[in-house]
Each structure stands twice: as structure tokens, then as C-alpha cells.
DSSP file (Angstrom, degrees, kcal/mol; ACC not computed):
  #  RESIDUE AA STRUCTURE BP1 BP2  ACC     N-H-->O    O-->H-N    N-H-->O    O-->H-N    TCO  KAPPA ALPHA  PHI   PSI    X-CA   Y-CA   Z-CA
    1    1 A X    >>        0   0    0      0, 0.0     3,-1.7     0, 0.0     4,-0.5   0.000 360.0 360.0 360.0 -50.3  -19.4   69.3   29.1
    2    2 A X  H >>  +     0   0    0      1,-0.3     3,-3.3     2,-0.3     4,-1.1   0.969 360.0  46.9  -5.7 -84.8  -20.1   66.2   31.7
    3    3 A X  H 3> S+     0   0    0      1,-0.4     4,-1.4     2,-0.2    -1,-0.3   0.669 104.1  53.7 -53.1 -25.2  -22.2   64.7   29.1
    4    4 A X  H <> S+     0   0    0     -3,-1.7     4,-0.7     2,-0.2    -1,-0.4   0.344 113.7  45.0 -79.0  -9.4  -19.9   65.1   26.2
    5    5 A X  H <X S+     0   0    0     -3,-3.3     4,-1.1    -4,-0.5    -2,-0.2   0.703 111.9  57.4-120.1  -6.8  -17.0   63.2   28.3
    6    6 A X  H >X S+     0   0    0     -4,-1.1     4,-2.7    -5,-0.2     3,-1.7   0.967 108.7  45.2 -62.4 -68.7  -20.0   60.5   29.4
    7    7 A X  H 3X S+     0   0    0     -4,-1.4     4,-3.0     1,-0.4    -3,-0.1   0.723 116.0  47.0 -45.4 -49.9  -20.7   59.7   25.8
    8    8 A X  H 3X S+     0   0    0     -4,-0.7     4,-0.7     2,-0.3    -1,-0.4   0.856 113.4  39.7 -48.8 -55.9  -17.4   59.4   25.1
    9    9 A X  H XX S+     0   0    0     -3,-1.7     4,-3.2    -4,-1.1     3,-1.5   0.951 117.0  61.1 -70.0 -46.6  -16.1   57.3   28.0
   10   10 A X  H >< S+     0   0    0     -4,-2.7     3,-1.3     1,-0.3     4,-0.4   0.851 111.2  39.9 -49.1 -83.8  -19.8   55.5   27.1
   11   11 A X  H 3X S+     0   0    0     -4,-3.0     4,-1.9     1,-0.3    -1,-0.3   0.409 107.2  55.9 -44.7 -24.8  -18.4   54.8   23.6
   12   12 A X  H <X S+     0   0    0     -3,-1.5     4,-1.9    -4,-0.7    -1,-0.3   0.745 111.3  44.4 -90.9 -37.9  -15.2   53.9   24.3
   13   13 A X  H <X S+     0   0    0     -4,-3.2     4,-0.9    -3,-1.3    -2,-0.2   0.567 112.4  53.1 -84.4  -0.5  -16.6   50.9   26.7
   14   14 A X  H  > S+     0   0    0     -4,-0.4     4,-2.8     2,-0.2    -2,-0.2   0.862 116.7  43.1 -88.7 -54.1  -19.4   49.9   23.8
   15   15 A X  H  X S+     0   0    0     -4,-1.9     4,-3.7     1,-0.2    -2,-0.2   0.863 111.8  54.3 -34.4 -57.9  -15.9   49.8   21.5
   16   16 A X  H  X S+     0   0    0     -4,-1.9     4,-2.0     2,-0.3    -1,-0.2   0.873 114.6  35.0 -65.3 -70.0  -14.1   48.0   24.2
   17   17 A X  H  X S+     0   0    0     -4,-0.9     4,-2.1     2,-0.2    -1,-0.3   0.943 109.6  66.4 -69.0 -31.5  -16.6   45.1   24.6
   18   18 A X  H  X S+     0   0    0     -4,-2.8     4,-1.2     2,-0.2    -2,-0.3   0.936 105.5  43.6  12.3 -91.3  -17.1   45.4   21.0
   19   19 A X  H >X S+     0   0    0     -4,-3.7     3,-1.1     1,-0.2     4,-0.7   0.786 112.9  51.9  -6.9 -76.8  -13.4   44.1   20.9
   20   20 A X  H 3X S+     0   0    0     -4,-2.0     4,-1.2     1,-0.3    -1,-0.2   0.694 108.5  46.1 -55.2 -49.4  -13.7   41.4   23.4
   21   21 A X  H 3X S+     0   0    0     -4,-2.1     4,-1.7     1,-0.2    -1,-0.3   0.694 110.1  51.0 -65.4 -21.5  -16.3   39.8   22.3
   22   22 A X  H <X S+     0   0    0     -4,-1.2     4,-2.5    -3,-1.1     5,-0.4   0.810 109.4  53.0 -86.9 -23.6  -15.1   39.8   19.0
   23   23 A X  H  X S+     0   0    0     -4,-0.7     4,-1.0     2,-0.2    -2,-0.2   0.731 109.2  58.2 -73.0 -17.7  -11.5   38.3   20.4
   24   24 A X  H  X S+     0   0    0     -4,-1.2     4,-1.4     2,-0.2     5,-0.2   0.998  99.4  48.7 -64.3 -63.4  -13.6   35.7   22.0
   25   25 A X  H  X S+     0   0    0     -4,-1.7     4,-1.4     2,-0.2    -2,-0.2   0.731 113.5  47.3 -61.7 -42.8  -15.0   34.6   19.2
   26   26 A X  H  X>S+     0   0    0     -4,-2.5     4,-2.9     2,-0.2     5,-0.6   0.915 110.7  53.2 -70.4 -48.5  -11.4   34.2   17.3
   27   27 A X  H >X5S+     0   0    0     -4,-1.0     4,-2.6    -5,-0.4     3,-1.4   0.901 112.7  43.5 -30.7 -62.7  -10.0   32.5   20.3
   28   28 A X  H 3<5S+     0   0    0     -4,-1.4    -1,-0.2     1,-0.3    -2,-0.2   0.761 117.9  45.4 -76.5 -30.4  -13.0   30.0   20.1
   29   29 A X  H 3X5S+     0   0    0     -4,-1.4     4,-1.0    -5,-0.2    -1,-0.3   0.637 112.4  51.9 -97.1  -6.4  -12.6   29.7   16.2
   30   30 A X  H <X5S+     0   0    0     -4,-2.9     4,-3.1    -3,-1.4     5,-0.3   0.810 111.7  46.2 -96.9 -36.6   -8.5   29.3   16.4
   31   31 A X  H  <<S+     0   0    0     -4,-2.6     4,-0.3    -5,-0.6    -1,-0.2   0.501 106.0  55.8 -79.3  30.5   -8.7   26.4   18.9
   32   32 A X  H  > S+     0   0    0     -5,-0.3     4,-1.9     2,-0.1    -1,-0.2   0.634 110.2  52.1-109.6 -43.8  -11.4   24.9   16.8
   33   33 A X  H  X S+     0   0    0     -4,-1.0     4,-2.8     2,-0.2     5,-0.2   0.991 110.1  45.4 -44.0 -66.9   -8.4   25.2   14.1
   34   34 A X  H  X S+     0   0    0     -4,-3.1     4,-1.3     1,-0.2    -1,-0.1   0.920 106.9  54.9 -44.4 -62.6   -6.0   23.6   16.1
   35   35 A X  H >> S+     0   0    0     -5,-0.3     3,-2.1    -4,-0.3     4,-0.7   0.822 114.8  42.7 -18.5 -76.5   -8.3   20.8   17.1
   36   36 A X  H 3X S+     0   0    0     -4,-1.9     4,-3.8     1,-0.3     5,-0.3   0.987 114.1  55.0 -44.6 -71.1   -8.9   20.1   13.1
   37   37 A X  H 3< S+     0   0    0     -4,-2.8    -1,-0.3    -5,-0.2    -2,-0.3   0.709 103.0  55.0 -27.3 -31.3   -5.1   20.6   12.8
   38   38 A X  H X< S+     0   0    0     -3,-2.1     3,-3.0    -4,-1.3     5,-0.4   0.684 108.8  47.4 -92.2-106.9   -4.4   17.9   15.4
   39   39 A X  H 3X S+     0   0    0     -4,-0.7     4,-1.4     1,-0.4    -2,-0.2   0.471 111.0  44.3   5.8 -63.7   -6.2   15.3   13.6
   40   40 A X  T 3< S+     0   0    0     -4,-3.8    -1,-0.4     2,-0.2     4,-0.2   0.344 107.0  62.4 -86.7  15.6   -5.1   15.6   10.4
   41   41 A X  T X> S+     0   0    0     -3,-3.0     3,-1.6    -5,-0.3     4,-1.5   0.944 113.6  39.9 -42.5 -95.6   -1.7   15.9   11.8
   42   42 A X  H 3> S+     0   0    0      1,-0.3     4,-1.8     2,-0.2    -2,-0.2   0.474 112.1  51.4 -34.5 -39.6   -2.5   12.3   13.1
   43   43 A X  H 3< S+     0   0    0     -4,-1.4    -1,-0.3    -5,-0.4     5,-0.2   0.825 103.9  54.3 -85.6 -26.4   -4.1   11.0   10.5
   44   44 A X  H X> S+     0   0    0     -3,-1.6     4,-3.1     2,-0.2     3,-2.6   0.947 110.3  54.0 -62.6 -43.5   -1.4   11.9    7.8
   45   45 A X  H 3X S+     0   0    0     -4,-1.5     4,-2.7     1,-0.3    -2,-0.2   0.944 105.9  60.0 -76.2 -22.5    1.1   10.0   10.2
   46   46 A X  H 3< S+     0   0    0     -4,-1.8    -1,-0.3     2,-0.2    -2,-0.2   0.621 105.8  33.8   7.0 -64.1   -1.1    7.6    9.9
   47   47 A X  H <4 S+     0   0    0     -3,-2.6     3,-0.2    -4,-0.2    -1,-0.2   0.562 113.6  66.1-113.9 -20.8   -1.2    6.9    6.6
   48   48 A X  H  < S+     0   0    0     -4,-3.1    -2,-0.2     1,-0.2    -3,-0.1   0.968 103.7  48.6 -50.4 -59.8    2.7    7.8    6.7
   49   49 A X     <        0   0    0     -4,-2.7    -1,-0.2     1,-0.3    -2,-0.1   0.549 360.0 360.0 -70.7 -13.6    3.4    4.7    9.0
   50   50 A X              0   0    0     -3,-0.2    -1,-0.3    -5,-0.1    -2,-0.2   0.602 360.0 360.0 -87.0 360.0    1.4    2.3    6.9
């Protein structure tokens, strides 16, 4: 039974970085959005102000 409640807790912490890494990866890919966002923010007023 030990071993059935390793696997488990074992699976649940492969899920678990699973996750994380994948919430890293959106984190990294929404401030790369903003970043784009900011710019063409700027540039539209930009072109507003001329």
C-alpha cells in the first residue's frame, strides 16, 4: 500500500511541476504581450499627435 500512496504523491508532484512550468511559460509569453502592447500603444499616439 506504501507504494501505491508513493506513486500517487509521485504523480501529483510530476502534475504539479507540470503546471508550473507551464505558468511560467504564460507569464513569460503575457509580458512579452504587454511589451508589444506598450509600443503600439505609443506608436498609435504617435501618429494621433501628428
Amino acid at each position: 500500500m506504501t507504494d501505491a500512496v508513493e506513486s500517487k504523491v509521485t504523480g501529483i508532484i510530476q502534475s504539479l511541476n507540470g503546471l508550473e512550468d507551464d505558468l511560467d511559460s504564460l507569464n513569460g509569453k503575457v509580458g512579452d504581450m504587454k511589451k508589444q502592447l506598450t509600443v503600439k500603444t505609443l506608436s498609435e499616439i504617435d501618429t494621433l499627435l501628428e
